[in-house]
Structure formats: structure tokens, C-alpha cells
C-alpha positions in Angstrom: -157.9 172.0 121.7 -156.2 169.3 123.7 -155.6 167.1 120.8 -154.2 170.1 118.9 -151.4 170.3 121.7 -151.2 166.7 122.0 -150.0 166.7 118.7 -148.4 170.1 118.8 -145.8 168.3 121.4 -145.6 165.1 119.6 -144.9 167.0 116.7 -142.4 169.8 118.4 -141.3 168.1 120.7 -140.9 163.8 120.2 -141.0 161.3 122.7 -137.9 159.7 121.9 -134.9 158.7 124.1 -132.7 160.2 121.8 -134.5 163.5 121.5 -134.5 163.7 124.9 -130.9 162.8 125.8 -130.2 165.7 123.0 -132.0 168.3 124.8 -130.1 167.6 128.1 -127.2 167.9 125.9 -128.2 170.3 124.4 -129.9 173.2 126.3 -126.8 172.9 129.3 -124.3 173.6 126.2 -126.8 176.2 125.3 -126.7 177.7 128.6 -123.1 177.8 129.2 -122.5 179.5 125.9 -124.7 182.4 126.5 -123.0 182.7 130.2 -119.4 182.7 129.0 -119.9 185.1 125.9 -122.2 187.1 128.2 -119.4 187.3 130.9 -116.9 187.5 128.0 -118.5 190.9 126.6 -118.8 192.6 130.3 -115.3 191.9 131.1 -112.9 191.9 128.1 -114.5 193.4 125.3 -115.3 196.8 127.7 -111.8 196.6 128.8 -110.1 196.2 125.4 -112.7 199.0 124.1 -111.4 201.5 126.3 -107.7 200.4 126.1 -108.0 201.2 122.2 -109.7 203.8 122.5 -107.9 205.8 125.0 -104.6 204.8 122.6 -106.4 206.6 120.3 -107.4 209.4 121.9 -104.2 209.7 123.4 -102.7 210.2 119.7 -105.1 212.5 118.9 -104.5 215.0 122.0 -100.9 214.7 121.0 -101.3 215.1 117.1 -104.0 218.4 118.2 -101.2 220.0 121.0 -98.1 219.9 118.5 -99.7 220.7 115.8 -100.8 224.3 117.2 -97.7 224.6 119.2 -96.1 224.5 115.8 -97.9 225.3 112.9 -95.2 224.8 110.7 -94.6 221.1 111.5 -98.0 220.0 110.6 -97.2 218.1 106.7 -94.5 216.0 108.4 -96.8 215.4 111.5 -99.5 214.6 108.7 -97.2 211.6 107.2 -95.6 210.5 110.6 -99.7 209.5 111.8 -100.4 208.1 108.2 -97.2 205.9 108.3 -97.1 205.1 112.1 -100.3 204.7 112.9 -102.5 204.5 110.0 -104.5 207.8 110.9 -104.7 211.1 108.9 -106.5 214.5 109.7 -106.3 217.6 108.4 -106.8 220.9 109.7 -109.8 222.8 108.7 -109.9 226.8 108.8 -112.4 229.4 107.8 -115.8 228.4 106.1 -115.4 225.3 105.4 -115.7 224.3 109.3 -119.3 224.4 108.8 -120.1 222.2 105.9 -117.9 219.8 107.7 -119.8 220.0 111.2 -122.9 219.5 109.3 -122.0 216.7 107.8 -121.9 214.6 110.6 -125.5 212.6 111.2 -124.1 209.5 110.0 -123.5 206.7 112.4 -124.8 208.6 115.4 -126.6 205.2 116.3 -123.9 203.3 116.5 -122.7 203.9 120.4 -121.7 200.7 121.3 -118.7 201.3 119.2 -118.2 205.3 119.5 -119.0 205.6 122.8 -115.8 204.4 124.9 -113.9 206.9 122.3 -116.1 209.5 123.4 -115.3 209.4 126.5 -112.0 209.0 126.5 -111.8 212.3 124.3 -114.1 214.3 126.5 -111.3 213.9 129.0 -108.5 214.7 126.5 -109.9 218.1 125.5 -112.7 219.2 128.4 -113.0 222.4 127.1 -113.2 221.6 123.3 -116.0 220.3 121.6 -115.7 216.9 120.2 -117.7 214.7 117.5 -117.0 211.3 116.6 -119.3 209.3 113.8 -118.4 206.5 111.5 -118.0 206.3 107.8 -117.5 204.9 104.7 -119.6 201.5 105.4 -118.5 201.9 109.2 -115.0 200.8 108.2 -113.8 204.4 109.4 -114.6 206.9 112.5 -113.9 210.2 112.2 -113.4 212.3 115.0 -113.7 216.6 114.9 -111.8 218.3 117.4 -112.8 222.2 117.5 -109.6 223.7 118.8 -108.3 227.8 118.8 -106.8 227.4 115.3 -109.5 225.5 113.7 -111.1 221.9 113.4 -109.2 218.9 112.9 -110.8 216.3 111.0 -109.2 212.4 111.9 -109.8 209.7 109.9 -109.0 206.0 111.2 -109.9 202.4 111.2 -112.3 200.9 113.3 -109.9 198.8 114.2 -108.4 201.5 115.8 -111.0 201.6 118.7 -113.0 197.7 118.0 -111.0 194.7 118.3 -112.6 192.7 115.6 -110.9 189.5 117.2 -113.7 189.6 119.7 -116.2 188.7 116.8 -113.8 185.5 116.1 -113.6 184.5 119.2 -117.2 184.0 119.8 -117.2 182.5 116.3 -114.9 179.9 117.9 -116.6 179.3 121.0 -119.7 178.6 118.2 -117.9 176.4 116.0 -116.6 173.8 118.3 -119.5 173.7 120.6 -121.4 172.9 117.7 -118.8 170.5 116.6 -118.9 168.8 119.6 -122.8 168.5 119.3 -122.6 167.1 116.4 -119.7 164.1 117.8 -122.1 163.6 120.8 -125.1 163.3 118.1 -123.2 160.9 116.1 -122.2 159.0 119.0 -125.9 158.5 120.8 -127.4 157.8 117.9 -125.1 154.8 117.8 -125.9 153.8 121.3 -130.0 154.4 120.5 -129.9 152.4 118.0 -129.2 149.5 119.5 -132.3 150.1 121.6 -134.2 151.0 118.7 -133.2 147.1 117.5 -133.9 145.7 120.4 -137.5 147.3 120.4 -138.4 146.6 117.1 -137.0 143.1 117.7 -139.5 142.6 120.2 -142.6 144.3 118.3 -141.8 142.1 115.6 -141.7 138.7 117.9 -145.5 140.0 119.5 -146.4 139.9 116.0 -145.1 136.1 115.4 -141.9 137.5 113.1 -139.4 135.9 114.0 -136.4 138.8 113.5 -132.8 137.5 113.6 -131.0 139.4 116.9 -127.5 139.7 117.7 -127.3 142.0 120.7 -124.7 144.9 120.8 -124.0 148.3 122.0 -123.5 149.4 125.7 -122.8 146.4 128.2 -126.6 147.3 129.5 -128.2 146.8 125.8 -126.5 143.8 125.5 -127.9 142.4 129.1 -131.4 143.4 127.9 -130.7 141.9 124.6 -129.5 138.6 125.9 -132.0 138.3 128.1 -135.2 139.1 126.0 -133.4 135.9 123.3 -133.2 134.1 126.6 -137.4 134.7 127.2 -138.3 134.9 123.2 -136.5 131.4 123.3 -138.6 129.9 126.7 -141.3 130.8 124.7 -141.1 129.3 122.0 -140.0 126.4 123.6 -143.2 125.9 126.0 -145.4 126.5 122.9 -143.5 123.8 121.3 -144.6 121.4 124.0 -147.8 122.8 124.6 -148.3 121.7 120.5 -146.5 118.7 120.7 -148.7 117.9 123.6 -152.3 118.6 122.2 -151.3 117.1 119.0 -150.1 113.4 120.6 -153.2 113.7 122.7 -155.2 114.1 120.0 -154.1 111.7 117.5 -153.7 108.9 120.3 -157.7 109.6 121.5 -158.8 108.9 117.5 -157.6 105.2 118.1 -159.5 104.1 120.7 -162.4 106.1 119.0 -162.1 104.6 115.7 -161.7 101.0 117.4 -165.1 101.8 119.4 -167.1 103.5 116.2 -165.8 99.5 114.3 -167.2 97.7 117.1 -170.9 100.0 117.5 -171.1 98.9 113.8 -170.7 95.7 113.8 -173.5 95.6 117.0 -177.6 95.0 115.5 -179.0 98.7 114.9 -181.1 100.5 118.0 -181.6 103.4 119.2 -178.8 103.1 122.3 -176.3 102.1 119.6 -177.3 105.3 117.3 -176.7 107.8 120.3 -173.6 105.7 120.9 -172.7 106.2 117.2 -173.5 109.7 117.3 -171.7 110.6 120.6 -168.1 109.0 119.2 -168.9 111.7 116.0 -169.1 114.3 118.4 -166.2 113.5 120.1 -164.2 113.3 116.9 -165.2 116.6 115.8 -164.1 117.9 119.0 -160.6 116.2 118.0 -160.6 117.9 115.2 -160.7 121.0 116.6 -158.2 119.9 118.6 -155.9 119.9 115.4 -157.2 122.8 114.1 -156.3 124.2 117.1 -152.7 123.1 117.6 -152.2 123.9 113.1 -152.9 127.3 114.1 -149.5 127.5 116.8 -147.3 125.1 113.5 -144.1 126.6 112.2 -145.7 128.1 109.4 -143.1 130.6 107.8 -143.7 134.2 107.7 -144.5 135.4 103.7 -146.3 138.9 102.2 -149.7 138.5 102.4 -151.9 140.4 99.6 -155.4 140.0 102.0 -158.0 141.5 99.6 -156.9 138.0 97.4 -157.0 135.9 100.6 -160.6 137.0 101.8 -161.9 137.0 97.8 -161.0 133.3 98.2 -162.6 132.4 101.2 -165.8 134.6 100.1 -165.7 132.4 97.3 -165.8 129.3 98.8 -169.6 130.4 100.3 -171.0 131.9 97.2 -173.3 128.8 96.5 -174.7 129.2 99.7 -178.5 130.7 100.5 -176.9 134.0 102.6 -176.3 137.0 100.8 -172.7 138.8 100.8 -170.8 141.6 99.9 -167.2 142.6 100.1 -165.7 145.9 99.7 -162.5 147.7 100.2 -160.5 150.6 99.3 -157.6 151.1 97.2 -155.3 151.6 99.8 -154.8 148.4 101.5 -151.6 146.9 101.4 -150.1 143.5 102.1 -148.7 142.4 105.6 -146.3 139.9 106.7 -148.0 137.2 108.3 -148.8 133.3 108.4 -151.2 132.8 105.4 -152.6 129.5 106.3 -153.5 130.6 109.6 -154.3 133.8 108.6 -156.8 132.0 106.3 -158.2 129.6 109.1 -158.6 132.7 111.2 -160.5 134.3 108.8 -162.5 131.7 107.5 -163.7 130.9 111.2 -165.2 134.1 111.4 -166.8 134.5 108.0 -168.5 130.6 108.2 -170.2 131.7 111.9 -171.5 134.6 110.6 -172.9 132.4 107.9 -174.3 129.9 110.2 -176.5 132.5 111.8 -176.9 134.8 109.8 -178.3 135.9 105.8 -177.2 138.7 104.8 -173.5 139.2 105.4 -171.2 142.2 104.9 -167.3 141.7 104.3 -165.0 145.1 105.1 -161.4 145.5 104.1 -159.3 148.9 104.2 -155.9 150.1 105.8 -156.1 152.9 108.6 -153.5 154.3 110.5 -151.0 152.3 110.1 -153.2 148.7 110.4 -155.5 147.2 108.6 -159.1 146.3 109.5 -161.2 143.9 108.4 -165.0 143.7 109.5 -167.4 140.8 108.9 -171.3 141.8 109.4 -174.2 139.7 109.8 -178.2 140.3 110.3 -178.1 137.1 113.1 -179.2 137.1 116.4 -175.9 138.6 117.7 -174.2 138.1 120.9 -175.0 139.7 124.0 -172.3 142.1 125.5 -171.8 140.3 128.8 -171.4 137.1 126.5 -169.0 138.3 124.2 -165.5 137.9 125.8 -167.0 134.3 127.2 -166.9 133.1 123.5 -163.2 133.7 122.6 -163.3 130.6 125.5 -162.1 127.2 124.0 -165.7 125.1 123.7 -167.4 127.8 125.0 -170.8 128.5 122.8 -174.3 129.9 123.6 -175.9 127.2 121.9 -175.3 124.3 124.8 -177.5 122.0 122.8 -174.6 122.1 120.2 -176.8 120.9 117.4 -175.6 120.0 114.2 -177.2 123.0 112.8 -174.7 125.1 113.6 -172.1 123.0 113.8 -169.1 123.5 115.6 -167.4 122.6 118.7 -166.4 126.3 120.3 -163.1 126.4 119.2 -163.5 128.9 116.1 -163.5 132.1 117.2 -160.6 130.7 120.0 -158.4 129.8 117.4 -159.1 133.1 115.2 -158.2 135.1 118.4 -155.3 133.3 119.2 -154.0 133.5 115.2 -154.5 137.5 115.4 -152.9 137.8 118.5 -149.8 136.4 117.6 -149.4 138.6 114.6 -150.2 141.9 117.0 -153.6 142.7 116.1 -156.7 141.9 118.3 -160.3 141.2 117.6 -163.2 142.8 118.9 -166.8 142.2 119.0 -169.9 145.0 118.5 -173.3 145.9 117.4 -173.6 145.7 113.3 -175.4 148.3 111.6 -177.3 145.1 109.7 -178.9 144.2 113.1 -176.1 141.7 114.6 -172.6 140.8 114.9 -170.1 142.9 113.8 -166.6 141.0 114.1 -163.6 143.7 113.7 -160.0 142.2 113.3 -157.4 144.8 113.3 -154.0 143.8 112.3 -150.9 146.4 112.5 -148.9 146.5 109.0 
């Protein structure tokens, strides 16, 4: 249930900066609408309500005394309302009063716009009883008047007693508060995006992608800008050095070595000179992993990467081996963006340990939210879990002995991690289902 709100908010609700600076313009803008239109309607719709419709009213009582004061009069009265004030009634005598009060259900629920009229006439004519209803689609009211000398029957527009202008001006009040939503929309999305640069800027330098960057937007974007080119470049410069370094340091060790390996030669064979011999090999395999080592920082360009062919060809390079493998994946893995020699070297480092210990070996490739995994399985001895953060460790390795069985100097798995981590993913170490290492390298796309 948690997860199913969890996502529900996500979902509903982002965690974004510019969703969130929307809502605080938004909801206050909200807010001040419904105030002012609410304050709007209490105050100067009721009073221009009852203005109209004691005007009306008011025309009415008049139309209702002069007519029975003078009888005669009532066709030119008829044709001054029509032309003067858009309104006609009739006088209604005998039995046709009653098939005119009956016909008066219609519109009976519509009292917010009948009922200031109705009380304006109930004062006109206290003794008299009055009925007013609308008609024809609402676009007329009609008001009955029982007076001595019959029923009067007036027919006017709603406009009559309903300023329709109200309608507009909320309409108005609307419009351009939506309009200026939509400019202040416009605008922060202009200043989020810089942001939104800046971040994905970033993301892609954790993930060794080196994104061009020119910083703009707001003054304070542009600080944070310039200052993340000023760290992304002191970075880059100390691992410069840092490879410059281990790469002079090991190529001027090999001299000396190679100088010392001539001169054990040239010596009579023993035993002392054969450890000598051996110890100098050692030392230039270590040197070589030195290299390895300082490749895997190079200035290798960033290229698409299709990694089902890259681990095919690694796999391939073992196949005449005595271990058993397989590889699967699924049809939805995609390429990535990455370093492919180092990719490869990392790679490769993980698969040839598993085949140093192990026989039977398992290669995994598929794409999962939005990374892809790849697991390599072997039926070895494993590692054991307090040991297996010690061997990401440069020359670190459970075999002390480090026999030439093996092979190896401990700098495999350090360079793998170190490749991974500087594309963003992250390697982990488990139990495999084949009975021991599993090696899971997740790598975002």
C-alpha cells in the first residue's frame, strides 16, 4: 500500500522544482480568484440584482395603476412599454385567467434569478398576488399581477432583472489570470532549464561523458555553472597527473628491471639465481598492471557501445578453455555510451577470474529500469562476505601465496570497479545460484 502512494504522489504530484514553483504560483492565484469573485457576487451582483429589479418592478406598478385608472389608455400604454422599455403585457379577463395561472411550473427553480424581483414586487402590490417564472429557454420572465380588473401577464428580458455583464466579468478575471499563468509558465521554464542543464551536465561527467557546458540563466545558475566547470576541470586535471604519474613510474622501473633480468642471465644457473629470475617476473607483472591500471583512466573517447557484441567477443576469446559457459540475454538490451576499450578490460577482468576458479560459468546480459545489468556466475570457491569489499583493493587477493595458478597481481577487479564507476554504474558482489561468485555490474543507460 505504501508503494501504491509512493507512486501515486510521484505520479500526481512530481518532485520537480518546476512543479513545485508552479503550485506556489499557482494555488495563491487560485485562491485569490475564488476570494475576489466570491466577494464580487456578495456585493455587486446582489446590489445590481435588486437595482434591476426594483426598475422593473417599479414599471410594472406604474403600467398596473394607469392602466386601471384608465381603461381606455391601455393600446397606447401597451406600445409606449414595448418601445420604451422593451416589455409587453396584456390584460387578461374572464376564463382565460385560469389556464394562464396554471401554466406557470416552469422555472420555479430558478430563484437566484427571480427572487430579488419577487421581492421587490411583493412590496409594489402587498395586497395582490404575484407570480413570476421564466420562459422561452430562460431568455424571458413573466410576471402575473392579479389586480380588481383582471391579471396582467408581463413579458420581458432577463436582462431586464440579470446583468449578464457579471458573467463577462468573471470571464475576464479567468482569462487573464490564466494568461498570466501561462507567461509565468513560459518564463520558469526558461529559468529551470538552465538547471535541468546544469544537472544533467553533471550526471553525465559521473558517468565519464564529457558534455560541452556554457553556463546561462539567472546570475545564481551561472555561479553554480561556473563553478561545477571550475571542479569538473580540477578533476580532470589531478587525474591527469595522477596517470602521468603511475605511467612514468612504471615505465622508468622496467629499465632497471630489464638491466637486472640481462645480468641474472648472463650469471651460471642455481637455484638463488632462479628465485632471483622469478622474483624480477613477478615484479614485471605487477608493472603491468600498473599500465593496465593507468589505460583504464586514458583519454579514450566516448562512442555507442552495442554490449551483447562486446561480451560475445570476450566469451569468445575463452571458448577453448576446459570451463564450461553460457551467455544469455534478452531482446531488450540496448547500447550505452561509454569507453569500449575499458569497458572491454573491465569486463574481461571479471569473466577470466571467474575462469580461474571456477568451471562452469554463467554470462547474464538484459536492460532493467533504465540500466543495464550484466552478471558473471561461477561454481568456484566464492568469496566470503567480510572479504568482499577488501578485494576491489589494488593488490589485495585472498590467495597471498600469489601462485602462478591463478595468476594475477590484485589489480583486476580494482581496475574493473574503477572503469564502472566512472561511467555511473557500480559493481557488486553476491552468492551465485551455481554455488559461488556471482559478480553483478549495473551500468545506467
Amino acid at each position: 500500500m505504501d508503494r501504491v502512494l509512493q507512486y501515486l504522489k510521484l505520479k500526481i504530484f512530481p518532485n520537480t522544482l518546476f512543479f513545485r514553483t508552479m503550485l506556489m504560483i499557482f494555488i495563491p492565484l487560485i485562491l485569490v480568484q475564488v476570494v475576489s469573485v466570491i466577494a464580487f457576487f456578495n456585493g455587486n451582483w446582489e446590489k445590481v440584482g435588486r437595482r434591476l429589479s426594483d426598475n422593473l418592478s417599479n414599471n410594472i406598478a406604474v403600467a398596473v395603476e394607469m392602466t386601471s385608472q384608465n381603461p381606455d389608455m391601455l393600446p397606447e400604454i401597451q406600445k409606449l412599454y414595448e418601445s420604451s422599455y422593451g416589455i409587453k403585457f396584456e390584460l387578461i379577463t374572464g376564463e382565460r385567467q385560469l389556464a394562464v395561472k396554471a401554466d406557470t411550473h416552469y422555472g420555479k427553480e430558478y430563484k437566484i434569478v427571480t427572487g430579488f424581483l419577487e421581492n421587490s414586487l411583493h412590496q409594489k402590490f402587498p395586497n395582490a398576488i404575484t407570480t413570476v417564472y421564466l420562459a422561452n429557454g430562460r431568455d424571458d420572465v413573466i410576471v402575473l399581477v392579479e389586480a380588481p380588473n383582471g391579471l396582467y401577464r408581463f413579458t420581458a428580458s432577463t436582462k431586464n432583472i440579470f446583468s449578464t455583464s457579471i458573467f463577462g466579468f468573471v470571464a475576464w478575471m479567468v482569462g487573464t489570470s490564466l494568461l498570466l499563468f501561462l507567461v509565468a509558465t513560459l518564463f520558469l521554464r526558461i529559468q529551470v532549464r538552465s538547471i535541468a542543464t546544469l544537472a544533467q551536465v553533471a550526471e553525465d561527467f559521473g558517468k565519464g561523458i564529457n558534455t560541452p557546458f556554457k553556463p546561462y540563466g539567472s546570475s545564481e545558475v551561472r555561479k553554480a555553472g561556473i563553478a561545477f566547470i571550475k571542479m569538473k576541470e580540477r578533476i580532470q586535471k589531478q587525474i591527469s597527473e595522477r596517470t602521468q604519474m603511475l605511467a612514468g613510474v612504471s615505465h622508468d622501473l622496467r629499465t632497471p628491471l630489464t638491466r637486472m633480468k640481462l645480468q641474472l642471465a648472463m650469471l651460471p644457473e642455481s637455484p638463488d639465481n632462479k628465485e632471483f629470475i622469478d622474483d624480477i617476473g613477478e615484479m614485471e607483472k605487477m608493472l603491468d598492471g600498473y599500465l593496465a591500471f593507468v589505460s583504464g583512466e586514458g583519454g579514450e573517447k566516448n562512442t555507442f557501445i552495442d554490449m551483447n557484441e562486446l561480451i560475445l567477443s570476450i566469451i569468445n576469446k575463452f571458448r577453448n578453455t576446459k570451463a564450461m559457459i553460457r551467455y544469455s540475454t534478452n531482446d531488450q538490451v540496448s547500447a550505452i555510451q561509454g569507453r569500449e576499450q575499458a569497458l572491454k578490460r573491465a569486463v574481461t577482468n571479471i569473466i577470466s577470474n571467474a575462469f580461474a576458479y571456477g568451471k562452469n560459468i554463467a554470462v547474464g546480459l538484459e536492460s532493467n529500469n533504465n540500466k543495464l545489468e550484466i552478471t558473471v556466475d561461477d561454481d568456484g570457491p566464492g568469496i566470503p562476505a567480510d572479504k568482499r569489499e577488501d578485494v576491489f583493493k589494488a593488490f589485495y587477493r585472498l590467495d597471498e601465496s600469489r601462485n602462478k595458478e591463478t595468476g594475477g597481481v590484485g589489480l583486476g577487479l580494482s581496475i574493473a570497479r574503477d572503469i564502472i564507476t566512472s561511467h555511473g554504474g557500480k559493481i557488486e558482489l553476491t552468492d551465485s545460484e551455481l554455488g559461488g561468485l556471482r559478480v553483478l555490474i549495473s551500468i545506467p543507460l
